[in-house]
Backbone as JSON, one array per atom type, in Angstrom:
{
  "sequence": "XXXXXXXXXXXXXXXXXXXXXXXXXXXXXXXXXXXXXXXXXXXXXXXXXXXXXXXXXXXXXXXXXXXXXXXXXXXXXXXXXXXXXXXXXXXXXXXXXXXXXXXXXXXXXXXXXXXXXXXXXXXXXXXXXXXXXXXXXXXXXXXXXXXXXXXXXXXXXXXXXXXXXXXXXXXXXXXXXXXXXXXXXXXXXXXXXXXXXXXXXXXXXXXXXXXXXXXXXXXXXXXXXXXXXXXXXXXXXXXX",
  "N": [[-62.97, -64.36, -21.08], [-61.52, -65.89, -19.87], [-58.79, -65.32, -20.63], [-58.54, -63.03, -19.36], [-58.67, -64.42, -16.5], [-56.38, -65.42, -17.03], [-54.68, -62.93, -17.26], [-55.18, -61.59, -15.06], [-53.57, -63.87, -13.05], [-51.42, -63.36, -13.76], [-50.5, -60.84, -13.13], [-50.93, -60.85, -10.39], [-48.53, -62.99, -9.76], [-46.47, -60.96, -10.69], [-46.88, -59.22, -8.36], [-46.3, -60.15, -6.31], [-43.72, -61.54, -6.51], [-42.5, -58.88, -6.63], [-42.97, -58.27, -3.96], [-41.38, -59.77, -2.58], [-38.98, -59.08, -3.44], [-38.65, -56.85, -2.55], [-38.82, -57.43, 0.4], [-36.47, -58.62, 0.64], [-34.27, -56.88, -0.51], [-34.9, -55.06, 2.08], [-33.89, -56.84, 4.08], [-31.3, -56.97, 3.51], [-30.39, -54.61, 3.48], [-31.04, -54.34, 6.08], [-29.2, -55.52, 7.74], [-26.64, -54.71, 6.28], [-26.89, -52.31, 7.38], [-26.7, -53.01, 10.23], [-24.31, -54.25, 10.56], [-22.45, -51.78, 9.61], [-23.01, -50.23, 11.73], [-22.08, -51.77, 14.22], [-19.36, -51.79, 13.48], [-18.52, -49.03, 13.75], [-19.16, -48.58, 16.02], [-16.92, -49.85, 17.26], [-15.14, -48.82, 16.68], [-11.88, -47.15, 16.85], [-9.36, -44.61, 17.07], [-5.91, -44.93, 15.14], [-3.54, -46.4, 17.44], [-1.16, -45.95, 16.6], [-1.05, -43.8, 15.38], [-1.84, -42.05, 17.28], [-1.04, -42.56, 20.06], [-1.56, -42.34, 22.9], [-4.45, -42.99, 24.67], [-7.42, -42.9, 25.84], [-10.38, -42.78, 27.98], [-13.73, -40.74, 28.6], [-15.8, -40.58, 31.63], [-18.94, -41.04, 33.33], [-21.16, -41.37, 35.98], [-23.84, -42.47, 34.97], [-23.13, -44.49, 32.98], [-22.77, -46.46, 34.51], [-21.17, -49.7, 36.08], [-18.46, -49.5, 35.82], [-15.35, -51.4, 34.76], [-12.09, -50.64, 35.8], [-9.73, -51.82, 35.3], [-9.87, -53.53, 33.05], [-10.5, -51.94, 31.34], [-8.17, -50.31, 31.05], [-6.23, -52.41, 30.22], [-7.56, -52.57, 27.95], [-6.42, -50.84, 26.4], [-6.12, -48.04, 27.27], [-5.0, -45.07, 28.71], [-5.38, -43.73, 30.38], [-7.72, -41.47, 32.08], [-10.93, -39.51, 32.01], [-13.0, -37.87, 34.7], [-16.27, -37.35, 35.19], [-17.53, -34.88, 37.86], [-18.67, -32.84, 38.58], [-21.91, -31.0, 37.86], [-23.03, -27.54, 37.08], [-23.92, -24.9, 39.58], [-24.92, -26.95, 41.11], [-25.54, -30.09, 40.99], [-23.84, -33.12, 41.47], [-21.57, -35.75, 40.63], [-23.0, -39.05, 41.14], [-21.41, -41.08, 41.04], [-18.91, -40.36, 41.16], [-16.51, -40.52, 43.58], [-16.14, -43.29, 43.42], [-15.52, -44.43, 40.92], [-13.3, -42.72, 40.97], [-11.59, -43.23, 42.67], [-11.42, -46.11, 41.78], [-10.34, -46.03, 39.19], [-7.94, -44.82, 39.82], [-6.58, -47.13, 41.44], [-6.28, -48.92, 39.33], [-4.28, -48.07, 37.76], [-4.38, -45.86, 36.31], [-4.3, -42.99, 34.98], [-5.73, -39.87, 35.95], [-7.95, -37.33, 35.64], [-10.58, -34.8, 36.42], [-13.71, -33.57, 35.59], [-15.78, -30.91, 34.63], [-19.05, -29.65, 34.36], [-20.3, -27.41, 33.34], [-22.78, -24.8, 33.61], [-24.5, -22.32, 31.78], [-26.54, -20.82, 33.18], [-25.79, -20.48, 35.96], [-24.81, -18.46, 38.39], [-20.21, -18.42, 38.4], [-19.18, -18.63, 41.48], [-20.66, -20.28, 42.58], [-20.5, -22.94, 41.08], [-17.73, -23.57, 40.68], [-17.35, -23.78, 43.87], [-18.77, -26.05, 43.68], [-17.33, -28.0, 42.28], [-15.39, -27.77, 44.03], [-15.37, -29.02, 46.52], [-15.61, -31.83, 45.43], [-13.44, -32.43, 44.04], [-10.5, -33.45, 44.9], [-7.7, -31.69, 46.21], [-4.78, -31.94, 44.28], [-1.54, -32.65, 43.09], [-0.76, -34.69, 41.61], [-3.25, -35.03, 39.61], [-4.37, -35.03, 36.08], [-4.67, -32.2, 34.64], [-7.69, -30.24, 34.61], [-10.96, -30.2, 33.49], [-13.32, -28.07, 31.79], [-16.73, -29.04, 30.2], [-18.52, -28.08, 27.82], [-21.1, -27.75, 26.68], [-23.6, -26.97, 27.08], [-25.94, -23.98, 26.21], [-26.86, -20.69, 26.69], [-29.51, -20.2, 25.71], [-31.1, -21.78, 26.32], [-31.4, -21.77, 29.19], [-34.01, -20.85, 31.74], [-34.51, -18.16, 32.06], [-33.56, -15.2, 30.66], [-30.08, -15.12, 29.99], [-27.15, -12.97, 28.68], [-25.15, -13.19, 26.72], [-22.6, -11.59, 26.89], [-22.62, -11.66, 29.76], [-22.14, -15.13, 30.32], [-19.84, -15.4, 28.68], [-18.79, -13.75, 31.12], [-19.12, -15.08, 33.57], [-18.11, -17.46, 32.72], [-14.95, -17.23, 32.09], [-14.76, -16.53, 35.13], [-15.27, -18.52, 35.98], [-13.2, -20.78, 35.18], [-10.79, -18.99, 36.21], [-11.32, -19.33, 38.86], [-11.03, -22.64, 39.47], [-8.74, -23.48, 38.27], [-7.35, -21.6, 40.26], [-7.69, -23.78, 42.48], [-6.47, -25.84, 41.65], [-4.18, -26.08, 40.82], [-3.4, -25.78, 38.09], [-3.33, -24.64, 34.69], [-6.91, -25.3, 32.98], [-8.23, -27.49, 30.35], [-10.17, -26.44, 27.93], [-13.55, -27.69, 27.09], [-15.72, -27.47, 24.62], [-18.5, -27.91, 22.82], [-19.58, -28.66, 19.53], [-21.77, -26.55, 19.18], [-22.01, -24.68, 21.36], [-18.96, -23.59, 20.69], [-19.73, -22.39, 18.4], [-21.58, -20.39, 19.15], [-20.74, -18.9, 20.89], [-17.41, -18.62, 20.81], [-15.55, -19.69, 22.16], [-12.77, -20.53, 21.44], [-11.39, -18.67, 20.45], [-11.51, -16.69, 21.93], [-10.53, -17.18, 24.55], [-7.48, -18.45, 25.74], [-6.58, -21.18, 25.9], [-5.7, -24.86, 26.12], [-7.71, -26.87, 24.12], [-10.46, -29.34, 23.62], [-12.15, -31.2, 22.35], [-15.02, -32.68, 19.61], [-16.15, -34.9, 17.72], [-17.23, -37.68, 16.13], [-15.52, -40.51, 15.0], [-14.56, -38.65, 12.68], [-11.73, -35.91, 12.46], [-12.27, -33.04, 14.35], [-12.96, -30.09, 13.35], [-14.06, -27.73, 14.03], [-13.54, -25.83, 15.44], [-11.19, -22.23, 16.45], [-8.89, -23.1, 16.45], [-5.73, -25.29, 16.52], [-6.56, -28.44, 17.97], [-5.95, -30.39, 21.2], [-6.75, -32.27, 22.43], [-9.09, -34.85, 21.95], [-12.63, -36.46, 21.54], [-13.19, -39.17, 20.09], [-14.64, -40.95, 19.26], [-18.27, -41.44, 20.5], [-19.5, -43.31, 21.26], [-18.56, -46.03, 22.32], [-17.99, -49.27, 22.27], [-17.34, -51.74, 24.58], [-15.42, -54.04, 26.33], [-15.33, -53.34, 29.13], [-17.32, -51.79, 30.56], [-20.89, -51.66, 30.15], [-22.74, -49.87, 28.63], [-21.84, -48.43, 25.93], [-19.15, -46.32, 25.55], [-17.3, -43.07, 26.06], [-14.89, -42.59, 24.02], [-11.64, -41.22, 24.41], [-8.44, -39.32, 22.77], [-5.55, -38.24, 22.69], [-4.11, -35.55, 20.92], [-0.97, -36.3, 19.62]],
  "CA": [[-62.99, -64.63, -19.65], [-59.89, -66.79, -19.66], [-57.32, -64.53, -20.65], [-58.97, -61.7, -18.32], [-58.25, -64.7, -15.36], [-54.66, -65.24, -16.93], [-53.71, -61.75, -16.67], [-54.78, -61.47, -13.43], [-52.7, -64.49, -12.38], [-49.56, -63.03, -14.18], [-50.37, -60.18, -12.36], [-50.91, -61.74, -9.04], [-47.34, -63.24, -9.62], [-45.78, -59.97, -10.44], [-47.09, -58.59, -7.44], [-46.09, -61.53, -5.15], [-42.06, -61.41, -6.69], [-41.99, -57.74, -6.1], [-42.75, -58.05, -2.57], [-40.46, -61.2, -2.19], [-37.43, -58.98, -3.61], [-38.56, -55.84, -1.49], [-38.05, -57.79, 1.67], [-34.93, -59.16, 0.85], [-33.84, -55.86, 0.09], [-34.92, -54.31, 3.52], [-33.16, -57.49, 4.96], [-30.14, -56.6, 3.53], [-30.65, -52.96, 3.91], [-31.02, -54.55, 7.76], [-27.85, -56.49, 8.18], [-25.82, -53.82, 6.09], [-26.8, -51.06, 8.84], [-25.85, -53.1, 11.48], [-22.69, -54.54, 9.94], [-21.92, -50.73, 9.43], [-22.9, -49.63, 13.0], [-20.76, -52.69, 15.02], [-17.78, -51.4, 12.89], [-18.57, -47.62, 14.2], [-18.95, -48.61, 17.66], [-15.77, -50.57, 17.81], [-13.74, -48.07, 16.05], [-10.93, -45.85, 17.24], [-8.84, -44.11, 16.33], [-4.84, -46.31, 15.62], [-2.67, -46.11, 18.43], [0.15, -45.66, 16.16], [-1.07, -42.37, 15.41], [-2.66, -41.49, 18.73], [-0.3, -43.06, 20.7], [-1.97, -41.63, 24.03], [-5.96, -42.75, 24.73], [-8.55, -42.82, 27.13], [-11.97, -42.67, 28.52], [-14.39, -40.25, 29.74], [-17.16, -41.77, 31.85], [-19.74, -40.86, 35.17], [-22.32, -42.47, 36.88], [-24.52, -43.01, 33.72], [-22.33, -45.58, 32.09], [-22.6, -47.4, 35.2], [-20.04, -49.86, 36.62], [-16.94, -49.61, 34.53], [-14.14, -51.89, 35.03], [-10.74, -50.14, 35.14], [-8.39, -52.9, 35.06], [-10.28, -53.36, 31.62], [-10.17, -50.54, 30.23], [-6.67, -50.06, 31.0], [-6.0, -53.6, 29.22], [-7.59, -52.23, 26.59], [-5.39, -49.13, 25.57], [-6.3, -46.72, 27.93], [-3.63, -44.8, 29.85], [-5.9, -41.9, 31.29], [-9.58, -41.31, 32.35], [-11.46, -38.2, 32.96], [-14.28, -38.35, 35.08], [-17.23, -36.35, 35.48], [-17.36, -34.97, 38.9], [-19.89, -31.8, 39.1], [-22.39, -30.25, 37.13], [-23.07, -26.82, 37.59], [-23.39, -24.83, 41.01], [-25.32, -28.04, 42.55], [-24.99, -31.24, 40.81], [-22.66, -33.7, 41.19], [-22.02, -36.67, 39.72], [-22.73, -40.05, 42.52], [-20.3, -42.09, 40.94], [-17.4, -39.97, 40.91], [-16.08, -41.11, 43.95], [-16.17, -44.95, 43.28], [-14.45, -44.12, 40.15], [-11.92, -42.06, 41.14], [-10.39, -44.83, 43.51], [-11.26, -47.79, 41.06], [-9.66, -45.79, 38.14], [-6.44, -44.59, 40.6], [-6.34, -48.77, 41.2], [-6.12, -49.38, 38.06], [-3.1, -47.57, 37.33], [-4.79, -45.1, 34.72], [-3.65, -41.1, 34.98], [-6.87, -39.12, 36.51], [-8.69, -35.77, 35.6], [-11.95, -34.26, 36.61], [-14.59, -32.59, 34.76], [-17.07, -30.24, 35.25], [-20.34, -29.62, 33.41], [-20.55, -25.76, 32.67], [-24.02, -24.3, 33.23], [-24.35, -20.63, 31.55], [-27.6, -20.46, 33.95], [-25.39, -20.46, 37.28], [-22.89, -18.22, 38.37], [-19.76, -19.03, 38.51], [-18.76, -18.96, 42.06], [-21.37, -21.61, 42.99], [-19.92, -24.07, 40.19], [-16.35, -23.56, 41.77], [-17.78, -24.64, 44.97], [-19.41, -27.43, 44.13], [-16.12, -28.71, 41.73], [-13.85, -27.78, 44.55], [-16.1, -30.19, 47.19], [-15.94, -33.08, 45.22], [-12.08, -32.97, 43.39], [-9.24, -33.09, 45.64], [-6.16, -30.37, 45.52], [-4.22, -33.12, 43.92], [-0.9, -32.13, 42.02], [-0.82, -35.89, 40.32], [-4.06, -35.31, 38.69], [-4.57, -33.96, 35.33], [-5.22, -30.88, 34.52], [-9.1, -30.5, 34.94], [-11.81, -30.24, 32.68], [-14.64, -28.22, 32.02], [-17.21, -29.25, 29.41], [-19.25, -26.52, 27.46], [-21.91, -28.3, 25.9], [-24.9, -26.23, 27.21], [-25.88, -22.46, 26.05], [-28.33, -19.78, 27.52], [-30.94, -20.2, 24.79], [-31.65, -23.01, 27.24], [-31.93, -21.19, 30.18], [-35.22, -20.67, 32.04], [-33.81, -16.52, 32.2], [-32.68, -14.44, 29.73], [-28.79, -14.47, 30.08], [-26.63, -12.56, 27.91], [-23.76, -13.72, 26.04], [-21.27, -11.42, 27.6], [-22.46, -12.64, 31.03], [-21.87, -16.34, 30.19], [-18.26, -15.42, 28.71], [-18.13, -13.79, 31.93], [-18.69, -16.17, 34.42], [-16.55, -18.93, 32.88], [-14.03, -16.82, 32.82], [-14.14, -16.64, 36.66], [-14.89, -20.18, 36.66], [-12.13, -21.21, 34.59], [-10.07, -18.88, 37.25], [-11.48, -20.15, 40.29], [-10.92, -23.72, 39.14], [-6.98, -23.17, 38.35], [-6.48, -21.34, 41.56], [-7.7, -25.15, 43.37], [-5.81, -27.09, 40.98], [-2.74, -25.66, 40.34], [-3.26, -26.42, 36.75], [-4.43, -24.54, 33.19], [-8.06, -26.11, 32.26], [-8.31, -27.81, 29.59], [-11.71, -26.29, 27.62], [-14.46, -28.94, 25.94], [-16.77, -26.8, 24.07], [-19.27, -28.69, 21.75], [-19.67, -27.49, 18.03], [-22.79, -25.48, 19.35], [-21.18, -23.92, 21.85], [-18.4, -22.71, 20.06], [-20.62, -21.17, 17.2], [-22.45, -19.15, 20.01], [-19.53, -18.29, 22.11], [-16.14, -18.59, 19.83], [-14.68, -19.34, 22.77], [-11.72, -21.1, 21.05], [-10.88, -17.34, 20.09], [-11.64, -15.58, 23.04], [-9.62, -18.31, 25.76], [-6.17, -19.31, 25.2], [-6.58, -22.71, 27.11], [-5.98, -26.17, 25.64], [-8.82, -27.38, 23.2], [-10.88, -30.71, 24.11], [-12.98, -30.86, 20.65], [-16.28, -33.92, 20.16], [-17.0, -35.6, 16.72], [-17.05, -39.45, 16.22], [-15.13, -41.09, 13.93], [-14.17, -37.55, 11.86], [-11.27, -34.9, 13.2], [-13.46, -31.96, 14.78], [-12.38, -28.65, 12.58], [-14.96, -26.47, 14.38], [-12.4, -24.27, 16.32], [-10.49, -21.66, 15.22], [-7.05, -23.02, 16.32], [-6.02, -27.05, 16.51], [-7.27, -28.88, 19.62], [-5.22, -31.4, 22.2], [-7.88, -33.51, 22.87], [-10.54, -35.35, 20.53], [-13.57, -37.2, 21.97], [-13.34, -39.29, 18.7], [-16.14, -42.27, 19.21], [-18.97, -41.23, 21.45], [-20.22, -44.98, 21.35], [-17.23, -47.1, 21.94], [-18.38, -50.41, 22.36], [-16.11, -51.9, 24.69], [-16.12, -54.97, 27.74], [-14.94, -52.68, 30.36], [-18.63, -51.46, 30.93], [-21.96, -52.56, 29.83], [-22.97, -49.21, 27.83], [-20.55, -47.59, 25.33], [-18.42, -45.04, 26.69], [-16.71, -41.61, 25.17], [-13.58, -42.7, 23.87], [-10.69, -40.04, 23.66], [-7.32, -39.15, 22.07], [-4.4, -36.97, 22.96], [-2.68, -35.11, 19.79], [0.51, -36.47, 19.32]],
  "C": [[-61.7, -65.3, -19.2], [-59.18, -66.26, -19.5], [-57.64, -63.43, -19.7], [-58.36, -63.03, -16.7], [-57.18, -65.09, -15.63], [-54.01, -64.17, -16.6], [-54.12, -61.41, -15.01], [-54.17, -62.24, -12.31], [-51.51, -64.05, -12.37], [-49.72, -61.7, -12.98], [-50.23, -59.99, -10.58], [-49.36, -61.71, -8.77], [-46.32, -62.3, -9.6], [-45.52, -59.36, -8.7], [-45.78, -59.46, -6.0], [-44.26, -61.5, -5.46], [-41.94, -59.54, -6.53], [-42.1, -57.46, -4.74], [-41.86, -58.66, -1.86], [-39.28, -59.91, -2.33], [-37.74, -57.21, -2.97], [-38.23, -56.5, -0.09], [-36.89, -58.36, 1.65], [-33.89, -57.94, 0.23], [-33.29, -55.18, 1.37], [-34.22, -55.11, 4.45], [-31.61, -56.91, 4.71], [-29.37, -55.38, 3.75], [-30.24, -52.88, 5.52], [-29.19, -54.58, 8.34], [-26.9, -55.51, 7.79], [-25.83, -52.43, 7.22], [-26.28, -51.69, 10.2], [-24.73, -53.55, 11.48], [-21.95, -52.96, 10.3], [-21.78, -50.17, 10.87], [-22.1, -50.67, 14.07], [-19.55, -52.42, 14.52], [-17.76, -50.11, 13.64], [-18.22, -47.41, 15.62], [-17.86, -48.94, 18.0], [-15.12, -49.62, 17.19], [-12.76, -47.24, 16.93], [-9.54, -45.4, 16.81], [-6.77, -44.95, 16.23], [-3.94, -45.46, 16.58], [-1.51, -45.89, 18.16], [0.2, -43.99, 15.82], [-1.1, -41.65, 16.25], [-2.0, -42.42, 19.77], [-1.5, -43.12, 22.98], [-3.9, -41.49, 23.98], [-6.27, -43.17, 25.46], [-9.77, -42.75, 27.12], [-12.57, -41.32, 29.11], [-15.9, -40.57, 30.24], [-17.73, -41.05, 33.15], [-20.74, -41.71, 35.14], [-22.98, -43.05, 35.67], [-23.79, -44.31, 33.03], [-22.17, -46.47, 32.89], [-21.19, -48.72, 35.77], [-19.11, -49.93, 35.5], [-15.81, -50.28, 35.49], [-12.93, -51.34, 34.64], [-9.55, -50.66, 34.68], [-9.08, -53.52, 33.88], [-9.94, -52.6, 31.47], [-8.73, -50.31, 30.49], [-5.9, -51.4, 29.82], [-6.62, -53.31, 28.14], [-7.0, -51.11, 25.74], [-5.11, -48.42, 26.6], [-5.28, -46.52, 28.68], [-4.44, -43.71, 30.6], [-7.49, -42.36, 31.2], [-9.85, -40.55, 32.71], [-12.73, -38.75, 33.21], [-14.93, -37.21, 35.37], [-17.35, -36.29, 36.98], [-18.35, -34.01, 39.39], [-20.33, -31.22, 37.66], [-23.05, -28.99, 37.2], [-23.22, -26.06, 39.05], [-24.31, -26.34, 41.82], [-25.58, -29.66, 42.08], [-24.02, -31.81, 41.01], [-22.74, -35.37, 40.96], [-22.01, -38.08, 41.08], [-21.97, -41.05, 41.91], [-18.98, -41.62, 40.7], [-16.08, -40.83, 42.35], [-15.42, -42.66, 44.08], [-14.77, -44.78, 42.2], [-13.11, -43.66, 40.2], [-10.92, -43.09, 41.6], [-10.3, -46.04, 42.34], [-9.96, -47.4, 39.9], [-7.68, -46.14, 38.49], [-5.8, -46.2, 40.97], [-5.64, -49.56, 40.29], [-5.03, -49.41, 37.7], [-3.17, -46.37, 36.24], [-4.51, -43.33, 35.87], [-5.37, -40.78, 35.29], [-6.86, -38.06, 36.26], [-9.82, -36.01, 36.0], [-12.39, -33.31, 35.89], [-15.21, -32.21, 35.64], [-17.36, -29.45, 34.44], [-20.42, -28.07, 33.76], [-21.56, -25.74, 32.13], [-24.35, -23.1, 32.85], [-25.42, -20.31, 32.19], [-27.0, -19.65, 34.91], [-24.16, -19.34, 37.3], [-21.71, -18.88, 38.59], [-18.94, -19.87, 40.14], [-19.23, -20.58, 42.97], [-21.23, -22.85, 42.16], [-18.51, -24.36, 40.52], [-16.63, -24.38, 42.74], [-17.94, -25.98, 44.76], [-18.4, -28.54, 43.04], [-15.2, -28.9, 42.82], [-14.46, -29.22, 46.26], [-15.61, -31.4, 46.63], [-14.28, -33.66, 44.41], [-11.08, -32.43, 44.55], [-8.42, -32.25, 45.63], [-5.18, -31.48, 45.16], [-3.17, -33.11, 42.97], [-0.7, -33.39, 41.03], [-1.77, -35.85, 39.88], [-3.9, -34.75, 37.59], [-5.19, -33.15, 35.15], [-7.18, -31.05, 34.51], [-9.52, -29.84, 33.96], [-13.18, -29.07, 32.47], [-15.78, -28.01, 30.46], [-18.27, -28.74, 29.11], [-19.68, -27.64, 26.01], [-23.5, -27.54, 26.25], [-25.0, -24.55, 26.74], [-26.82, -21.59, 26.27], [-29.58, -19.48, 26.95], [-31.44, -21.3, 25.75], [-32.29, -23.25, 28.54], [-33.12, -20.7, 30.66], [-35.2, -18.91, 32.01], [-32.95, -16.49, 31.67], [-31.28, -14.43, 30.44], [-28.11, -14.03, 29.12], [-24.93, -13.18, 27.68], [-22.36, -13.12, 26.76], [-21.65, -12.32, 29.4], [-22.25, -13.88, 31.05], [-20.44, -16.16, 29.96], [-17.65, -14.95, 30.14], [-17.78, -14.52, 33.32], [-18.13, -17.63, 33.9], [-15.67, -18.5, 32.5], [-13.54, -16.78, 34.16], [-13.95, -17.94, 37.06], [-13.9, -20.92, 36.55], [-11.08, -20.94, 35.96], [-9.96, -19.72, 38.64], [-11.08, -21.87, 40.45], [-9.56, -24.03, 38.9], [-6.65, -22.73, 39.43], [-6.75, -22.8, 42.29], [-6.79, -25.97, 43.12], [-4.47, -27.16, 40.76], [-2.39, -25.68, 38.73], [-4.26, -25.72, 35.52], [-5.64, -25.56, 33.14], [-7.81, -26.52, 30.95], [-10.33, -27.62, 29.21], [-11.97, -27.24, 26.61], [-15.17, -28.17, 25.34], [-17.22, -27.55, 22.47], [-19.36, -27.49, 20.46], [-20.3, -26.55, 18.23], [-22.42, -24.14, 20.25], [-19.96, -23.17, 21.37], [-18.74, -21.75, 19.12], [-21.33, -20.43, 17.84], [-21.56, -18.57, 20.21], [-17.92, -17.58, 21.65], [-15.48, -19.1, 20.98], [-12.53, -19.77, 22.9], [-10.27, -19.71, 20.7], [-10.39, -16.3, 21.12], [-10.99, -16.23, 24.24], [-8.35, -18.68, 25.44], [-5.94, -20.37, 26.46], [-6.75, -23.59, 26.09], [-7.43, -26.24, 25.3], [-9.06, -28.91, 23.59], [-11.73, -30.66, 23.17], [-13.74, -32.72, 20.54], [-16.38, -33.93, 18.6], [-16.29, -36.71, 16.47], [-16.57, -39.44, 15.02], [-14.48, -39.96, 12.82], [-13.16, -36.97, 12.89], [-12.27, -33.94, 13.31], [-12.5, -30.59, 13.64], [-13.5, -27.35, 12.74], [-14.42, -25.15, 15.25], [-11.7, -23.8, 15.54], [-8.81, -21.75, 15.7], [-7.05, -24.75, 16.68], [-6.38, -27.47, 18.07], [-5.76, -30.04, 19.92], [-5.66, -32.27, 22.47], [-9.01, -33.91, 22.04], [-11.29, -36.66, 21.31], [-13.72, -37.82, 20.19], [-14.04, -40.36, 18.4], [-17.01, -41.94, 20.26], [-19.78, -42.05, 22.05], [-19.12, -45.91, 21.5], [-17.67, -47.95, 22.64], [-16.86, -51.34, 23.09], [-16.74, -53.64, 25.4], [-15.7, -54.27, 29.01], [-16.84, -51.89, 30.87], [-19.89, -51.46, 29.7], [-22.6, -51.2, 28.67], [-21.69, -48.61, 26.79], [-20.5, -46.48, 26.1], [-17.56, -44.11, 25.24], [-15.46, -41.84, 25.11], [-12.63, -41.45, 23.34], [-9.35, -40.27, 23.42], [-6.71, -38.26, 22.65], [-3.94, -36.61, 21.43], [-1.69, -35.7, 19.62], [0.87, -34.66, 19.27]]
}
C-alpha cells in the first residue's frame, strides 16, 4: 500500500514538472514570436541600397501624418484614389494636399476590377486625380481576378479591358502606368509578359521573383510599423 502511494506521488510530481516546463516553453515560444514579429514590422529595406522609399496608403490606414513620414525616409507617396468603375477612396483628397504639404512626390492609384469595364474605371480615376504633369506616373493595382466575379468573365476580356484602361488612363495623365499585379494575378494573367509597362511587384521582407522580367517598384513590408499613422502602412522601394 505504501509504495503503491509513493509511486503515485513520484508520479504526481512528474506530472506537475512537465506541465511547469511546458508553460515556460509556450512562454518563450510567446515572447520569441513577438520579438520576431516587432523586428518584421519595423523592417525595411537599407536606404543605402534603396536609396529612394515611400508609402502607399488610403482612407483605411486612417490619419497619416506626412511631415512624419517624410522625417522618416520617405520621399514619395502613392495614394489610393479609385476603385473600379464606382468606388473611390474618401480620403484621397485630404491626403493628397497633406502629402503635397509635406513636401513628398505624389502618385495615384487605382484598384483594377476585371468585373467592370474599362471605360467606367477611367471615369471614375479621371474624377478624382487631377491632369497634373508634377505627379507621378499613376498606378493601377491588379490584385483582383474574375474567378471572383459574380459573372463569368473571360480571361481575354479582362486583358482586354485593362488594356483600354491602362490607355485611357495615360491619355489623362500624360504618363506610362506603372502596373501592380499581385503574385495571383500574374499567374492568371502573365501580364508582366503581355504589357511592357513598369513593374510594381508585393512580397514583405523577400525580393518578389514572380514576374517574368525585373520590377521598378517593390511593396517590400506590408506591415510597416511606423509613428506617422496609427495602423501599419505598405512600405515601398524604388530599384536603384
Amino acid at each position: 500500500m505504501m509504495a503503491r502511494k509513493a509511486r503515485k506521488k513520484r508520479s504526481r510530481q512528474k506530472v506537475s514538472r512537465g506541465l511547469k516546463v511546458t508553460l515556460v516553453l509556450l512562454v518563450l515560444t510567446a515572447v520569441a514570436a513577438a520579438y520576431a514579429w516587432n523586428e518584421a514590422s519595423s523592417w525595411r529595406p537599407d536606404e543605402e541600397t534603396y536609396p529612394d522609399q515611400g508609402a502607399l496608403v488610403n482612407a483605411a490606414d486612417g490619419p497619416v501624418d506626412f511631415g512624419t513620414l517624410k522625417g522618416l525616409g520617405a520621399e514619395f507617396v502613392y495614394i489610393e484614389a479609385s476603385d473600379g468603375a464606382e468606388q473611390k477612396d474618401v480620403g484621397f483628397p485630404r491626403n493628397f494636399a497633406a502629402a503635397h504639404r509635406a513636401g513628398l512626390e505624389v502618385g495615384a492609384a487605382h484598384r483594377f476590377d476585371p468585373c467592370a469595364v474599362a471605360d467606367g474605371q477611367s471615369a471614375n480615376f479621371v474624377t478624382m486625380v487631377p491632369r497634373d504633369s508634377a505627379l507621378l506616373p499613376p498606378a493601377i493595382l491588379l490584385d483582383r481576378v474574375a474567378s471572383e466575379c459574380p459573372a463569368r468573365v473571360s480571361d481575354a476580356a479582362v486583358q482586354s479591358e485593362l488594356t483600354t484602361l491602362v490607355n485611357q488612363i495615360e491619355a489623362h495623365s500624360g504618363k506610362a502606368v506603372i502596373l501592380a499585379p499581385s503574385a495571383k494575378f500574374e499567374e492568371t494573367y502573365g501580364v508582366s509578359r503581355r504589357m511592357d509597362r513598369n513593374l510594381w511587384l508585393t512580397r514583405s521582407w523577400f525580393e518578389p521573383e514572380y514576374a517574368s522580367r525585373p520590377h521598378v517598384m517593390w511593396t517590400a513590408n506590408r506591415w510597416y510599423a511606423n509613428e506617422a499613422a496609427q495602423p501599419p502602412l505598405r512600405w515601398v522601394v524604388v530599384r536603384p
